[in-house]
NUKE-83186 format. One record per residue (C-alpha): residue in three letters; x, y, z; residue number from 1. Coordinates in steps of 0.05 Angstrom, whole numbers. Layout:
<sites>
+-----+--------+--------+--------+-----+
:   r :      x :      y :      z :   k :
+-----+--------+--------+--------+-----+
: ala :      X :      Y :      Z : NUM :
...
+-----+--------+--------+--------+-----+
</sites>
This chain:
<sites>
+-----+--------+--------+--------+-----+
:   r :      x :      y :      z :   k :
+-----+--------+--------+--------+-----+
: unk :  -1652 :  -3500 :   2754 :   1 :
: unk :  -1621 :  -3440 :   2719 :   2 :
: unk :  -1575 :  -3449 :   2656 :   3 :
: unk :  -1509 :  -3408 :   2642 :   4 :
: unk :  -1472 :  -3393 :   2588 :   5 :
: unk :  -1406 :  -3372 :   2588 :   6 :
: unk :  -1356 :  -3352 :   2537 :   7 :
: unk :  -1276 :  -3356 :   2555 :   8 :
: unk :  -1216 :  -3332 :   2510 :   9 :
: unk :  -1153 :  -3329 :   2511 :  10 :
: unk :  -1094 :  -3318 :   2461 :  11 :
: unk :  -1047 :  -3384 :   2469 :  12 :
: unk :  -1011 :  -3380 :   2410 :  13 :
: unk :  -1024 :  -3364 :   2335 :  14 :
: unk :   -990 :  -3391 :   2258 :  15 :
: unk :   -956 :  -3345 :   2222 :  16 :
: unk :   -959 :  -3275 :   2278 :  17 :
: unk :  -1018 :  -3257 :   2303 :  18 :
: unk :  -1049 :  -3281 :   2245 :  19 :
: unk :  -1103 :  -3351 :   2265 :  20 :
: unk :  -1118 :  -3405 :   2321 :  21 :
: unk :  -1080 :  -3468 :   2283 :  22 :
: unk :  -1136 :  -3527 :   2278 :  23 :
: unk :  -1090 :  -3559 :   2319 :  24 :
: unk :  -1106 :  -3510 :   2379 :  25 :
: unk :  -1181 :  -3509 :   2356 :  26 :
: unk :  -1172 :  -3592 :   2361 :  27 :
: unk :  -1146 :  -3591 :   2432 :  28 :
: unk :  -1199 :  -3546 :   2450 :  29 :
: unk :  -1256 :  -3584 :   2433 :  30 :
: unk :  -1225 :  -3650 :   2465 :  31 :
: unk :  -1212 :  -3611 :   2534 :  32 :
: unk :  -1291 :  -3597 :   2533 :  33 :
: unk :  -1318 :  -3653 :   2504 :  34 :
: unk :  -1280 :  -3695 :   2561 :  35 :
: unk :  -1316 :  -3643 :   2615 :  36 :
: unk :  -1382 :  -3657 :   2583 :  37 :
: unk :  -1376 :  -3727 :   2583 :  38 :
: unk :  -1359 :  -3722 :   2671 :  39 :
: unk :  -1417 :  -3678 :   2665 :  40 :
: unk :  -1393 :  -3607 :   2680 :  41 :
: unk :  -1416 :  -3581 :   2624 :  42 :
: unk :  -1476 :  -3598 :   2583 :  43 :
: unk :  -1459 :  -3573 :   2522 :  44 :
: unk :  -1398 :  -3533 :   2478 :  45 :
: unk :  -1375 :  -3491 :   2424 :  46 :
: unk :  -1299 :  -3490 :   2418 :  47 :
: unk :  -1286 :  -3436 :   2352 :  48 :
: unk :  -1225 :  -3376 :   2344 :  49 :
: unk :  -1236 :  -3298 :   2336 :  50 :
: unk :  -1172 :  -3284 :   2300 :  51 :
: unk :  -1110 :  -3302 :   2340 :  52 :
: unk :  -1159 :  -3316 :   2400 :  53 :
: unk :  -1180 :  -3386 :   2419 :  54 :
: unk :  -1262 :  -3381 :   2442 :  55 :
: unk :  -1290 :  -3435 :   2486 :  56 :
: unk :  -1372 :  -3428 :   2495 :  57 :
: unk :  -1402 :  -3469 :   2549 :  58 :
: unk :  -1470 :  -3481 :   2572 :  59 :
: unk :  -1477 :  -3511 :   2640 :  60 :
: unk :  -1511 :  -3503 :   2711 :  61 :
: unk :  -1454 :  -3490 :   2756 :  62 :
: unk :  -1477 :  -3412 :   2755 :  63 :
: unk :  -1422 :  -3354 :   2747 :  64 :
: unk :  -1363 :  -3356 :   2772 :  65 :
: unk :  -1354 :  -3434 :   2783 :  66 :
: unk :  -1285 :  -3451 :   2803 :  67 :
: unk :  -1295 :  -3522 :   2765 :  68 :
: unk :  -1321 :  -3476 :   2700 :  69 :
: unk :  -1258 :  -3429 :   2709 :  70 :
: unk :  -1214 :  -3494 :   2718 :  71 :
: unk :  -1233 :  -3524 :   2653 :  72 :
: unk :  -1215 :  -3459 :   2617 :  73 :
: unk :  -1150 :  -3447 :   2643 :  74 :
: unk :  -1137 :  -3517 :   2637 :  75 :
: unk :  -1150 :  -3519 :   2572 :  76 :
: unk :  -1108 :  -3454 :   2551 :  77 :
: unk :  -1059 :  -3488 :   2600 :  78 :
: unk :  -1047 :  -3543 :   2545 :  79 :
: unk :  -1062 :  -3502 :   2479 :  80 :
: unk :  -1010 :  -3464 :   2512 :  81 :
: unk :   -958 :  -3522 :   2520 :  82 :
: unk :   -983 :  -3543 :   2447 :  83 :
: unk :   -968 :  -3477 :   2415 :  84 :
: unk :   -888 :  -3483 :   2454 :  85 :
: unk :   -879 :  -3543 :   2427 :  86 :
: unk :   -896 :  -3518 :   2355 :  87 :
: unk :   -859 :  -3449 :   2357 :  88 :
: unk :   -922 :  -3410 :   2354 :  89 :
: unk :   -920 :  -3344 :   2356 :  90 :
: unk :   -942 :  -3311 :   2424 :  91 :
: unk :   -957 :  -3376 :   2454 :  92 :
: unk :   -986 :  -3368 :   2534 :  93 :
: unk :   -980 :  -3295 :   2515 :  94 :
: unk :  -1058 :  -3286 :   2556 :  95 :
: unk :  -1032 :  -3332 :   2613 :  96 :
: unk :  -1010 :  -3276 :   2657 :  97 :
: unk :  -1008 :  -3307 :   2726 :  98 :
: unk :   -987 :  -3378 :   2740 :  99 :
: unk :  -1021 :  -3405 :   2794 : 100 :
: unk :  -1096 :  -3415 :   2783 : 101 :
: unk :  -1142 :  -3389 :   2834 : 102 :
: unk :  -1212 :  -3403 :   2824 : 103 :
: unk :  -1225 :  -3358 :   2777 : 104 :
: unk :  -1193 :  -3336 :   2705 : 105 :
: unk :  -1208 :  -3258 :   2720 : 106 :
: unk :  -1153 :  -3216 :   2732 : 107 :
: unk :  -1111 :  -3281 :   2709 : 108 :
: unk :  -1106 :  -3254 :   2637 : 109 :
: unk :  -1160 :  -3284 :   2598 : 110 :
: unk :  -1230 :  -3256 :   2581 : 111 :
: unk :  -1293 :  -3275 :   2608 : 112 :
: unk :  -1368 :  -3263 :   2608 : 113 :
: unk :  -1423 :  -3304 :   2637 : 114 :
: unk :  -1498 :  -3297 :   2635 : 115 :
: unk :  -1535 :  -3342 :   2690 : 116 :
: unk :  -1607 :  -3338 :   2667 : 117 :
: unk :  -1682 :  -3376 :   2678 : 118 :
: unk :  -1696 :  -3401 :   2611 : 119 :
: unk :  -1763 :  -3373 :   2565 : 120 :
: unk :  -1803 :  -3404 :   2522 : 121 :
: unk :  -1751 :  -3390 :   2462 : 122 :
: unk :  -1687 :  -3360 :   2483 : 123 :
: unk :  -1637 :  -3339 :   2425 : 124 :
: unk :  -1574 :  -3314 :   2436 : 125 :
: unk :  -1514 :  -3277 :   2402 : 126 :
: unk :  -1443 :  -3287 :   2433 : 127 :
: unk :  -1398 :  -3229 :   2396 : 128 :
: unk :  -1309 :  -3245 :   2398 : 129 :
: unk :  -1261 :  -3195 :   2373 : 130 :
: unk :  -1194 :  -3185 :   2361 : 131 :
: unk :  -1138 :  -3133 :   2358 : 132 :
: unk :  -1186 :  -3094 :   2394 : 133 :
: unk :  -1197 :  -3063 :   2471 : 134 :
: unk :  -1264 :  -3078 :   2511 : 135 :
: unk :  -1290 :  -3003 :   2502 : 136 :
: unk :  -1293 :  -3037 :   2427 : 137 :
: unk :  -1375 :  -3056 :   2452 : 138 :
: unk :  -1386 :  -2980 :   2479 : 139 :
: unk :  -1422 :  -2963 :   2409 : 140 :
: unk :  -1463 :  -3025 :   2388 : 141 :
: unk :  -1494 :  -3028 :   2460 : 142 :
: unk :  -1515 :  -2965 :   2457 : 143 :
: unk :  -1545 :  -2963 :   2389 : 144 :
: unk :  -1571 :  -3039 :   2402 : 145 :
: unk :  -1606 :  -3013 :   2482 : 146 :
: unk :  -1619 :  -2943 :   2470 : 147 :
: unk :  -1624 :  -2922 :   2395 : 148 :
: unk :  -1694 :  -2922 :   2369 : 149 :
: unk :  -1657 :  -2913 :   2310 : 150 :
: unk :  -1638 :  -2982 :   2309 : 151 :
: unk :  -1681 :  -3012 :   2355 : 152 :
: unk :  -1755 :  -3008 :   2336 : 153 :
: unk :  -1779 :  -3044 :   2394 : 154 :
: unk :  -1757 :  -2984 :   2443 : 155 :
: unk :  -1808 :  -2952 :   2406 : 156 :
: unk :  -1859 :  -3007 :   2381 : 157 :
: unk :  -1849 :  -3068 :   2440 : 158 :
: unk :  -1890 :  -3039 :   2502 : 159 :
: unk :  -1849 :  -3092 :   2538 : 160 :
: unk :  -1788 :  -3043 :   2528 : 161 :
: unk :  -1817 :  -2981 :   2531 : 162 :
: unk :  -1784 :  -2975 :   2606 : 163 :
: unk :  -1723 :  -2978 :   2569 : 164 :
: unk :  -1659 :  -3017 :   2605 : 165 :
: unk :  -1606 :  -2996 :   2658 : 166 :
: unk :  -1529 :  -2993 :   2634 : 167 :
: unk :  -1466 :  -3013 :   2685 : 168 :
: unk :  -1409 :  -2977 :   2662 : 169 :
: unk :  -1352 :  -2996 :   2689 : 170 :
: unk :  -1291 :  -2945 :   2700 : 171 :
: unk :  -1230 :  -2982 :   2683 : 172 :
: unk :  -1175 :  -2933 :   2709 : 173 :
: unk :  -1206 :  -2926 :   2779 : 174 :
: unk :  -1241 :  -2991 :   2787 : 175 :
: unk :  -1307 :  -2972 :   2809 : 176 :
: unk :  -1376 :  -2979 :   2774 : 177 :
: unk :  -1443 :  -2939 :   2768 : 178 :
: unk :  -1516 :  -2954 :   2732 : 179 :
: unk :  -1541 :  -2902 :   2695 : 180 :
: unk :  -1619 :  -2919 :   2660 : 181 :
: unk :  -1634 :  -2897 :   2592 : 182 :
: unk :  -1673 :  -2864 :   2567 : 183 :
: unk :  -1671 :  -2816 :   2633 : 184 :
: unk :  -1605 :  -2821 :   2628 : 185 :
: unk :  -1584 :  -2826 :   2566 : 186 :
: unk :  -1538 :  -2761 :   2557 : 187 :
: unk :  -1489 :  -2776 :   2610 : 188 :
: unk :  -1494 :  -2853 :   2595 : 189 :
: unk :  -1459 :  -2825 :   2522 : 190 :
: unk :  -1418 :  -2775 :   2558 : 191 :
: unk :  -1384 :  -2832 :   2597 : 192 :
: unk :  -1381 :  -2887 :   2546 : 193 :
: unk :  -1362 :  -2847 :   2488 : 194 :
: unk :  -1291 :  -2849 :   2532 : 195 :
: unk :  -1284 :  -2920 :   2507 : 196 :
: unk :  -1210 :  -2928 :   2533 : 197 :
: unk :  -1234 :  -2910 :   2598 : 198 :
: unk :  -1295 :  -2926 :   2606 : 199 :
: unk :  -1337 :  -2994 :   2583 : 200 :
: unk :  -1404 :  -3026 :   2587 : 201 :
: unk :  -1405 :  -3084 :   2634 : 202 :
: unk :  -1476 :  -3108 :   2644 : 203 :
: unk :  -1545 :  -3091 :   2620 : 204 :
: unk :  -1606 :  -3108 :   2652 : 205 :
: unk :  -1673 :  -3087 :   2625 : 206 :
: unk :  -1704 :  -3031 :   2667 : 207 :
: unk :  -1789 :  -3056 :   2685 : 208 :
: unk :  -1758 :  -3125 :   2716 : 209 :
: unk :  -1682 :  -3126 :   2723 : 210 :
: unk :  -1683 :  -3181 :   2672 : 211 :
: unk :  -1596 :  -3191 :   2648 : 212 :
: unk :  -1593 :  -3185 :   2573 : 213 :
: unk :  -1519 :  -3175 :   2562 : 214 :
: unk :  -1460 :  -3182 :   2590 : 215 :
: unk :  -1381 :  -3165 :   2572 : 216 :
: unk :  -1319 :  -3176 :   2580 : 217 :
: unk :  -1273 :  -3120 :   2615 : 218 :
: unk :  -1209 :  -3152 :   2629 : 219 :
: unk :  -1151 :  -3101 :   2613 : 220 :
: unk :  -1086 :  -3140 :   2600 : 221 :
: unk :  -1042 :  -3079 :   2606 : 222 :
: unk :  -1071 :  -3058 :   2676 : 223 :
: unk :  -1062 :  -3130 :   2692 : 224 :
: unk :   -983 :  -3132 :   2667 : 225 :
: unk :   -972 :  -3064 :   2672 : 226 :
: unk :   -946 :  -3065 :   2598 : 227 :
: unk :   -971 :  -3080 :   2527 : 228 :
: unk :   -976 :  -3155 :   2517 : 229 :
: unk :  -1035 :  -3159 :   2477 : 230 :
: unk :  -1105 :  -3124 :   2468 : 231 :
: unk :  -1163 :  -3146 :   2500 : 232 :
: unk :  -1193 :  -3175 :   2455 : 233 :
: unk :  -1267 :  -3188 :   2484 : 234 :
: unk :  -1326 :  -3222 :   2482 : 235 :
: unk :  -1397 :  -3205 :   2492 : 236 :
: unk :  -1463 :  -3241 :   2506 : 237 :
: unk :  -1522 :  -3226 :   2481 : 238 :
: unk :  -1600 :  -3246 :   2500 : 239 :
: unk :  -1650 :  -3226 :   2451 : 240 :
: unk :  -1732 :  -3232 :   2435 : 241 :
: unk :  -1791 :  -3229 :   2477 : 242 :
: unk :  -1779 :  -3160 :   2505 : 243 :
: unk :  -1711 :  -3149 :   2485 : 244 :
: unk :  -1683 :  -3136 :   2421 : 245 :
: unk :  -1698 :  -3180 :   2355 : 246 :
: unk :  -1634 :  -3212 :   2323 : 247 :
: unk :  -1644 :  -3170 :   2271 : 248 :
: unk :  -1640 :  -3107 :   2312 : 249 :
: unk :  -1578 :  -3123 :   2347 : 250 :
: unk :  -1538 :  -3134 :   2281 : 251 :
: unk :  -1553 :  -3064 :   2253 : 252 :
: unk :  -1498 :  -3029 :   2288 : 253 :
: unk :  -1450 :  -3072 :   2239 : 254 :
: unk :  -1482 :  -3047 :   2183 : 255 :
: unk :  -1425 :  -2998 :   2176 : 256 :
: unk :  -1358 :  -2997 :   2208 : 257 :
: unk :  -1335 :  -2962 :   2268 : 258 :
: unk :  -1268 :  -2942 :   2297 : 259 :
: unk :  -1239 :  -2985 :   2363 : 260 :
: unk :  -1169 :  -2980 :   2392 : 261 :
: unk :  -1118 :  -3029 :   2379 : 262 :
: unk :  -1093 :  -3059 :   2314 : 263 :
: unk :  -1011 :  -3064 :   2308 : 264 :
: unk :   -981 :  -3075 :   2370 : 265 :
: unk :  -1052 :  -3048 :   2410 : 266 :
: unk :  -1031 :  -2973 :   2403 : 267 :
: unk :  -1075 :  -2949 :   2329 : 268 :
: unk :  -1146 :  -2936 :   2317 : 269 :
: unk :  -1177 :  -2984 :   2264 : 270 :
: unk :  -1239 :  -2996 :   2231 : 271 :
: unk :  -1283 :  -3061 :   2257 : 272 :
: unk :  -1292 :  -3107 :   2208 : 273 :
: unk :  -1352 :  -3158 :   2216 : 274 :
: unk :  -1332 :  -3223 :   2186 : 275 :
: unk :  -1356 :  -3294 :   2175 : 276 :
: unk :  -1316 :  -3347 :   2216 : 277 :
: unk :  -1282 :  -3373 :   2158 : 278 :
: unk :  -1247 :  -3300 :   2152 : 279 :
: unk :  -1229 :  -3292 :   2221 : 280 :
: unk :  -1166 :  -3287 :   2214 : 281 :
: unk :  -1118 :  -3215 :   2219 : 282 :
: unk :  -1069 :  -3190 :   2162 : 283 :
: unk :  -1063 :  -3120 :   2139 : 284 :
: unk :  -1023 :  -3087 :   2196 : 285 :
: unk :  -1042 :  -3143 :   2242 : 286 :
: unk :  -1115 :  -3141 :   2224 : 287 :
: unk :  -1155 :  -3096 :   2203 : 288 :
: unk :  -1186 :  -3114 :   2271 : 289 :
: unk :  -1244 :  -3167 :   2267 : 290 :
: unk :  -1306 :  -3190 :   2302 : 291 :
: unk :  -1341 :  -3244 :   2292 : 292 :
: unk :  -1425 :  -3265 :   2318 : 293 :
: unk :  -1451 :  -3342 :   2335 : 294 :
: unk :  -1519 :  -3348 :   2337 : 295 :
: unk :  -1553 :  -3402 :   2383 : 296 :
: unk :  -1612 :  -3423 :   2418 : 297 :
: unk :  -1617 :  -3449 :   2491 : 298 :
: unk :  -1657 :  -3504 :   2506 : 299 :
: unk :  -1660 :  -3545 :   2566 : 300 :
: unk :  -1588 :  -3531 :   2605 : 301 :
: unk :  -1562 :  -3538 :   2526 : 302 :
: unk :  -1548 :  -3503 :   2464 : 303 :
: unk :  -1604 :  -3532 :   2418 : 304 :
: unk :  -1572 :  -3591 :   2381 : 305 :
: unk :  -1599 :  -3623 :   2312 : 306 :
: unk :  -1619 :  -3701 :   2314 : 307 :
: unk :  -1543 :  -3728 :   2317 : 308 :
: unk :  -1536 :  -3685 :   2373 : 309 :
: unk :  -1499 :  -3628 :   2347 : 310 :
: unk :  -1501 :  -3556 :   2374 : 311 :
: unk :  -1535 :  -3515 :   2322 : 312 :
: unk :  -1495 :  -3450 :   2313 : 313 :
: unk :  -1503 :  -3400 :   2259 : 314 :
: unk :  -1447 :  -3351 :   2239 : 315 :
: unk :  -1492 :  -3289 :   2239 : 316 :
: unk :  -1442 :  -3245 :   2197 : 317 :
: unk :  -1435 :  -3301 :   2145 : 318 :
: unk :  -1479 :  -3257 :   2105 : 319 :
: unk :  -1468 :  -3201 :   2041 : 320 :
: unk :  -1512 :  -3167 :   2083 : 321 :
: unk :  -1452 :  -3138 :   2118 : 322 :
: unk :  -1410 :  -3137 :   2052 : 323 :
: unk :  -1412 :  -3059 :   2056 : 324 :
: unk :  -1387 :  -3057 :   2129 : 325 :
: unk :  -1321 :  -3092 :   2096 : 326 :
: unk :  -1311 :  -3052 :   2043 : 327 :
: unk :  -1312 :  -2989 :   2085 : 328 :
: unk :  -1262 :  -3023 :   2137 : 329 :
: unk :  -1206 :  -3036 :   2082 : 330 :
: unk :  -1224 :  -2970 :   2055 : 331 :
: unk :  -1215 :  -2937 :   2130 : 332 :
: unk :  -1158 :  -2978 :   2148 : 333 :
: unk :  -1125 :  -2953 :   2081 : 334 :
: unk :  -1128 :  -2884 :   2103 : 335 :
: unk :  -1113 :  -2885 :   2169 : 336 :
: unk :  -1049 :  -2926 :   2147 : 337 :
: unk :  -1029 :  -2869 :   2093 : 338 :
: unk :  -1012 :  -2829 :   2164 : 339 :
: unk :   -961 :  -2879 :   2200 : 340 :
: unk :   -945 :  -2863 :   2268 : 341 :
: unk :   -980 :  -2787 :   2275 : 342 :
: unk :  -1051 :  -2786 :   2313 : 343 :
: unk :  -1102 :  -2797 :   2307 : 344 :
: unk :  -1075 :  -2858 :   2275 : 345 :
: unk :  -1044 :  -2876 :   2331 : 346 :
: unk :  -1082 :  -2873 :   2401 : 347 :
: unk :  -1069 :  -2820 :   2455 : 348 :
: unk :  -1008 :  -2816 :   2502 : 349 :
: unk :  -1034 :  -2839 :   2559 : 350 :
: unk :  -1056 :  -2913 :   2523 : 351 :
: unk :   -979 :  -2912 :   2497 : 352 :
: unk :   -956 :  -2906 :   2568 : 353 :
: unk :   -960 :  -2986 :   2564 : 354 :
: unk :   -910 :  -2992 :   2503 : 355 :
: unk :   -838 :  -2964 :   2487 : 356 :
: unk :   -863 :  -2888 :   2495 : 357 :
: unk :   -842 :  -2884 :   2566 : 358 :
: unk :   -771 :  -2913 :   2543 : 359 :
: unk :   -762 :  -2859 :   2497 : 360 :
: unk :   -776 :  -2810 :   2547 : 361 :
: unk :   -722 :  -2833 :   2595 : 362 :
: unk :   -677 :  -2835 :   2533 : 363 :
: unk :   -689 :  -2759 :   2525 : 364 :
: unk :   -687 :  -2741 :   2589 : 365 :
: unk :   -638 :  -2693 :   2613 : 366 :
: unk :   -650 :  -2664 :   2545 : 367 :
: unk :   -712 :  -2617 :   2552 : 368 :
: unk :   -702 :  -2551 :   2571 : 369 :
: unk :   -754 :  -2497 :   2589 : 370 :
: unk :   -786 :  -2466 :   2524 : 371 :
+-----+--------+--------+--------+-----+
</sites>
């Protein structure tokens, strides 16, 4: 029987701004699942927070897209929701967009990927969460991680990858799709994807045998409300080894920082900062913005668990390894801050179209006159 692995977040409600998941939250979470995996629906959990984002990782064999999966999730934000109310969070439901459930969380508000795979000899896996942050956030680390010989030796030194893998990128503003392969393709793969608040990685599959290594999240909360209530925020799965890229390979692009959209009030460019679990949590300006990496092995329909039963999960970035990655974000997020409001500090007009820009507009008009 195939296993899947899904990863569903949603921002419920946060302490102190958009600031942290309270334990509280965190506490409700893991109850909510551990309930479903004692009825069976899921085999096994890992309930943690990327920033003001509450993460819920399940491993089951209901496949993708399975209404009861999708139930359990919005359930669960459902009461985290009801929890955060009650307490005067701040933003509390503010990913429950829609109401009524309807089989499935997409297009509802909160982020989603799922990976429905046959399980290998030794499967490890990396599920990436990130906050303040838009999905074209993964544009740059997939590419360096699938298509860089730079930073993927086994492109070069695996013959098992040699074929290279196949890229869906997803256009956000028209809704349609395409697969380009790299490395034929590699030029207009860039040419696309280097639009990150257009255009974003969805799936990637390697090239010889169609074998699903990763898979994203693309939800868009302002196309869904047709105004700013929120980034993104998403989540990424990861499949590594045995003719796809080592651990270690797929952590080099967060060697260094790179620039994403979002930050204050979704409308800046900021410098990613990879941090441990522990400092998952946004300040400066609302951030800088974070992302965080759980490391796990699938065994069985489960993540691998020690003696007592216990998923084992690693937090990848809780590491000095990436010590220089955080230094540079605080240093980049200080100078981007020195300019305030004037670009490129702040993102382009047509991503402000979704906060007060258009109000200011209708303020002034009447007032322009030809030139």
């Amino acid at each position: 029987m195939k296993t899947t692995i899904s990863i569903i977040k949603a921002d419920v409600g946060s302490l102190v701004g958009h600031h942290v998941v309270p334990e509280q939250l965190v506490e409700l979470g893991e109850k909510s699942l551990r309930e479903a995996q004692d009825k069976g629906l899921i085999n096994s959990y890992h309930v943690f927070n990327a920033g003001d984002d509450l993460e819920l990782l399940m491993v089951h064999q209901k496949g993708e897209k399975n209404k009861g999966i999708h139930r359990l999730a919005w359930n669960t934000f459902q009461k985290a929701a009801a929890k955060a109310k009650q307490l005067k969070l701040y933003g509390a439901g503010q990913d429950l967009l829609k109401t009524a459930f309807s089989g499935n969380v997409r297009g509802m508000g909160p982020g989603v990927a799922e990976m429905e795979i046959e399980e290998r000899g030794s499967d490890p896996f990396i599920v990436f969460a990130a906050d303040k942050t838009a999905a074209g956030a993964f544009n740059y680390p997939m590419v360096r991680i699938f298509a860089d010989p730079f930073t993927t030796a086994g492109l070069v030194i695996d013959p098992s990858m040699l074929g290279g893998f196949k890229f869906e990128v997803l256009d956000t503003k028209n809704n349609m799709k395409v697969v380009l392969r790299c490395p034929e393709e590699m030029y207009e793969l860039i040419g696309l994807l280097g639009t990150t608040t257009r255009y974003n990685v969805s799936r990637i599959w390697r090239s010889k045998d169609n074998l699903l290594c990763t898979v994203t999240s693309t939800t868009k909360l302002s196309l869904i409300a047709g105004k700013y209530v929120g980034k993104d925020d998403p989540v990424a799965i990861v499949r590594a080894q045995h003719g796809l890229p080592a651990i270690g390979e797929i952590l080099v692009p967060f060697l260094h920082t790179y620039f994403v959209e979002g930050w204050m009030r979704g409308s800046h460019w900021g410098p990613l900062m990879p941090v441990s679990l522990k400092n998952s949590k946004c300040t400066v300006f609302d951030g800088p913005p974070r992302i965080v990496a759980l490391g796990f092995q699938v065994c069985n329909g489960k993540i691998a668990a020690d003696e007592s039963a216990i998923p084992m999960i690693k937090d990848m970035f809780d590491d000095p390894a990436f010590d220089l990655a955080r230094q540079e974000a605080v240093e980049m997020a200080s100078m981007f801050r020195r300019m305030g409001e004037f670009q490129p500090a702040r993102v382009g007009e047509e991503a402000m179209e979704y906060t007060t820009l258009p109000r200011i507009l209708e303020k002034l008009k009447g007032r322009f006159e030809p030139a």
